[in-house]
ZAMARGU-4260 file (C-alpha; in steps of 0.2 Angstrom, whole numbers, plus 5000, padded with zeros to 4 digits):
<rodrens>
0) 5000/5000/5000 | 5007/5017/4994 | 4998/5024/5010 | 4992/5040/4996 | 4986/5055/5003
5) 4972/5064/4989 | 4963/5078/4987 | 4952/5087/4973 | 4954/5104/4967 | 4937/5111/4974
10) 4937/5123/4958 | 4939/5110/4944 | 4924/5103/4934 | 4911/5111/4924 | 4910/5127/4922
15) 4893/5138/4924 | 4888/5133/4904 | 4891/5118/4903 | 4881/5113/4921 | 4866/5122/4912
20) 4869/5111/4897 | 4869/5095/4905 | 4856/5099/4918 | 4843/5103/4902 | 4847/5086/4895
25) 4846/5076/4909 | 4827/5085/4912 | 4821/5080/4894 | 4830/5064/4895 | 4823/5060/4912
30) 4805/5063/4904 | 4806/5057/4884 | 4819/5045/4884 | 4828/5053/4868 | 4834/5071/4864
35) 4848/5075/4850 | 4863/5086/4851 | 4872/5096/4840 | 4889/5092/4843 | 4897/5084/4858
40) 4887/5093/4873 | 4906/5093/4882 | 4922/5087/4876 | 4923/5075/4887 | 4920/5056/4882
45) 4916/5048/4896 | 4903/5061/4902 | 4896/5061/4885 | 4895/5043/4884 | 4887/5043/4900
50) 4872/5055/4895 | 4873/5044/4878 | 4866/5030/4889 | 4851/5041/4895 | 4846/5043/4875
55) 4856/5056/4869 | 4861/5056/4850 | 4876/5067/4844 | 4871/5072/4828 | 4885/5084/4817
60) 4874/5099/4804 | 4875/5088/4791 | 4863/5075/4800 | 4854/5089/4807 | 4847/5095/4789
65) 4840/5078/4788 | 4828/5079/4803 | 4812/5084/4805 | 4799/5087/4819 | 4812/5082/4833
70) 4821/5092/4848 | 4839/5096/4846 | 4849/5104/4860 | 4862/5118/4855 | 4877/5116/4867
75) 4886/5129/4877 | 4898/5134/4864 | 4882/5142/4855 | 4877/5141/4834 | 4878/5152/4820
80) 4861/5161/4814 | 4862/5147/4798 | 4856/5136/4811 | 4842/5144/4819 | 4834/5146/4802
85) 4837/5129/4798 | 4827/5123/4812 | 4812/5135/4807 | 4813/5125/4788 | 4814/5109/4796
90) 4800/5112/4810 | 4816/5107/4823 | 4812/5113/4842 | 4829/5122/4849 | 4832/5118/4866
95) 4846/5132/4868 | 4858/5128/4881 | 4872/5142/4875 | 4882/5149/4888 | 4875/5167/4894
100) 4892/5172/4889 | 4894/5167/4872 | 4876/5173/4869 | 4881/5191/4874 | 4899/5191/4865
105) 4890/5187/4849 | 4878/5199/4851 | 4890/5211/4854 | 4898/5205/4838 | 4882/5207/4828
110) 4881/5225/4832 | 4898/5230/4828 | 4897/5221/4812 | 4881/5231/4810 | 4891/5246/4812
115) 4904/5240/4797 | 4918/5240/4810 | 4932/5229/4805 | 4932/5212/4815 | 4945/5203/4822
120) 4943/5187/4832 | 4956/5178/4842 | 4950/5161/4843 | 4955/5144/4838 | 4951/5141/4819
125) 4936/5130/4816 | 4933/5130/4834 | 4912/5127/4836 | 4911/5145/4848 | 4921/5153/4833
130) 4911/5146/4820 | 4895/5153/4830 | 4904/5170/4831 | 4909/5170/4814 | 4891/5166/4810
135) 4885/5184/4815 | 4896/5193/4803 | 4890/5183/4788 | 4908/5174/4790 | 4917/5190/4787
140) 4927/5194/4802 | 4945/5189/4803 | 4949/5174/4814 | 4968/5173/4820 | 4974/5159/4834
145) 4991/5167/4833 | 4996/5187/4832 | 5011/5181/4819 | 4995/5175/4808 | 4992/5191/4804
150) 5002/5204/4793 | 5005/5219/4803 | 5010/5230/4790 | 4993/5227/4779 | 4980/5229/4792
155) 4969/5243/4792 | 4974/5258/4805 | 4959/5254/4816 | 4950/5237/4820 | 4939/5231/4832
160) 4944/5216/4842 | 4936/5202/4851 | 4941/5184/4858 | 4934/5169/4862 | 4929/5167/4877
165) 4939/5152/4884 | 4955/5163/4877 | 4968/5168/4889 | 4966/5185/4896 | 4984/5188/4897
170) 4989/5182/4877 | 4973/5195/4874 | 4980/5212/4880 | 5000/5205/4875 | 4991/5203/4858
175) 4982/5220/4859 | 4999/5230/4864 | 5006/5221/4850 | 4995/5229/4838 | 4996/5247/4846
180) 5013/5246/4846 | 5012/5245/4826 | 5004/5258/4825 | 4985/5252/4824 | 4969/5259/4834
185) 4960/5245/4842 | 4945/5244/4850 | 4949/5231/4862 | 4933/5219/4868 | 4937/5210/4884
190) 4925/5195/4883 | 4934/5182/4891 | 4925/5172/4905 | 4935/5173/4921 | 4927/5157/4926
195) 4937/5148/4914 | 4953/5163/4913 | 4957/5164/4933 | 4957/5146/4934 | 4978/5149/4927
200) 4981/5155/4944 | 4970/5146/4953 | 4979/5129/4949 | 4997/5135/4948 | 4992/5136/4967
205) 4985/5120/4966 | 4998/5110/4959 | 5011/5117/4971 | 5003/5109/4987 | 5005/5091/4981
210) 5018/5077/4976 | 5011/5072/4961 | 4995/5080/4951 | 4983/5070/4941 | 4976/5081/4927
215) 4957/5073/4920 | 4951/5079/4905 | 4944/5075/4890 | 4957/5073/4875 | 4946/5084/4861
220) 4946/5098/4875 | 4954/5113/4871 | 4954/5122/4888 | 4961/5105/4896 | 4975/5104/4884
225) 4982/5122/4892 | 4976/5118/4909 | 4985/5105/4908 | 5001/5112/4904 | 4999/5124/4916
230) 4999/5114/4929 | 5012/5103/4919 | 5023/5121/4922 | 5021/5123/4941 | 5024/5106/4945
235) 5034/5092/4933 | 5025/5078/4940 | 5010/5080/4932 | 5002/5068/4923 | 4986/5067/4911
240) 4971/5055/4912 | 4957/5054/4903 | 4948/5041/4914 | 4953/5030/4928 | 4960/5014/4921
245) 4973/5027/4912 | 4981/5029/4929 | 5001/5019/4930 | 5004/5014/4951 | 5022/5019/4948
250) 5018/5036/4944 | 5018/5034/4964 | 5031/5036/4981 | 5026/5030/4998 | 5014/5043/5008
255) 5014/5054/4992 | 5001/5070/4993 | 4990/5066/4976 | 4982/5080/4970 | 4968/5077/4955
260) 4958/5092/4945 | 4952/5095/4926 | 4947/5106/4915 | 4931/5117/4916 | 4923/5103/4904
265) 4927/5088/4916 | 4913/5080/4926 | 4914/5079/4946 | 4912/5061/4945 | 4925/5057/4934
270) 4939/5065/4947 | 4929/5054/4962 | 4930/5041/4954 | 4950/5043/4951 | 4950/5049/4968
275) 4943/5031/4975 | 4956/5022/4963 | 4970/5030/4970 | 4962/5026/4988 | 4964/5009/4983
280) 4985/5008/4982
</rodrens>
């Protein structure tokens, strides 16, 4: 017996949009039996393989334009306008579940592209909130994941700037001095959600109280992917797990403090249930 000694992050695990997505599903699962969703409604397989057993159906938009007459959920990363009108041809019932965040930022977007400002968003290319962003400026705006993807010189002197909202807050304003500093006015939208930006600082403290850290998250999520490495930063002895089986007993030192959190798309469970492996060394 390794003796372990673990504790989960009390701040890991879904965020606010994602617990309103899930708790919509479970209600109309728990009454009908069946629901579909467009997309993954988290990118986390064993959470979404768990609502999959309720009756949930992951459908893509190519399988949504072949459905009539039925209820589709829209997750929290939130749809372009395309698919809203789809649903009104297809006599679909939207269940919208988009995060309260995401919904404003792409309101916000709409009106400034309805003021014929020149939009930038920094956002992860064919990311589904991106996609839903770009959607409200009829797929105009300029989407860049990386201030070196754009040509500094060529820009227009003045441009109106927005991020995703999973984007880190720091990259943001370094990206936005960036631009200043060539010489371009920018009107700078801060529309990150500090549920999911302060969680940076909030596990760098995290992963220094503990021998070892055991990251869970999903592998298609993007937010657990730098979450991870920043806890991969502050303490080397981190290591990543998508599910409990994953986890190798010689990761592990007599008495060792183990501490275990995920990323803001990662179920509560799913760290418990690591927890009460590593109980069992």
């Amino acid at each position: 017996m390794y003796n372990l000694k673990v504790s989960i992050d009390e701040n890991s695990g879904f965020c606010f949009g994602v617990v309103y997505a899930i708790e919509m599903a479970e209600e109309i699962l728990n009454e009908e039996g069946h629901l579909y969703c467009l997309g993954d409604i988290v990118h986390n397989d064993e959470e979404v393989r768990r609502l999959e057993e309720k009756g949930l159906k992951i459908i893509n938009h190519a399988e949504l334009e072949n459905i009539r007459d039925g209820k589709v959920l829209i997750r929290a990363h939130g749809e372009p306008p395309s698919t809203y009108q789809l649903a009104i041809d297809n006599n679909l019932e939207l269940i919208d579940a988009s995060c309260p965040v995401v919904l404003k930022l792409q309101n916000r977007i709409k009106n400034s592209y309805d003021k014929d400002e020149l939009i930038y968003i920094y956002g992860k290319h064919g990311h589904a909130e991106v996609i839903g962003l770009l959607g409200q400026t009829g797929n105009k705006a300029i989407v860049f994941q990386d201030i070196k993807e754009l040509d500094l010189e060529a820009l227009p002197k003045r441009i109106t700037l927005y991020s995703q909202t999973t984007k880190s807050t720091d990259n943001f304003y370094e990206i936005k001095k960036t631009l200043e500093e060539a010489g371009i006015e920018v009107v700078a939208n801060d529309t990150i959600c500090r549920q999911v930006s302060n969680r940076d600082k909030e596990l760098r403290e995290f992963a220094n109280k503990f021998d070892k850290i055991i990251f869970v998250s999903g592998t298609k999520s993007s937010n657990g992917k730098v979450l991870y490495n920043v806890c991969k930063n502050t303490n080397p002895n981190t290591y990543f797990i998508s599910r409990s089986e994953e986890i190798d007993k010689s990761w592990f030192s007599q008495n060792d403090k183990v501490g275990i959190c995920g990323a803001t798309s990662t179920p509560m469970w799913l760290m418990e249930a690591v927890k009460n492996e590593l109980l069992t060394y």
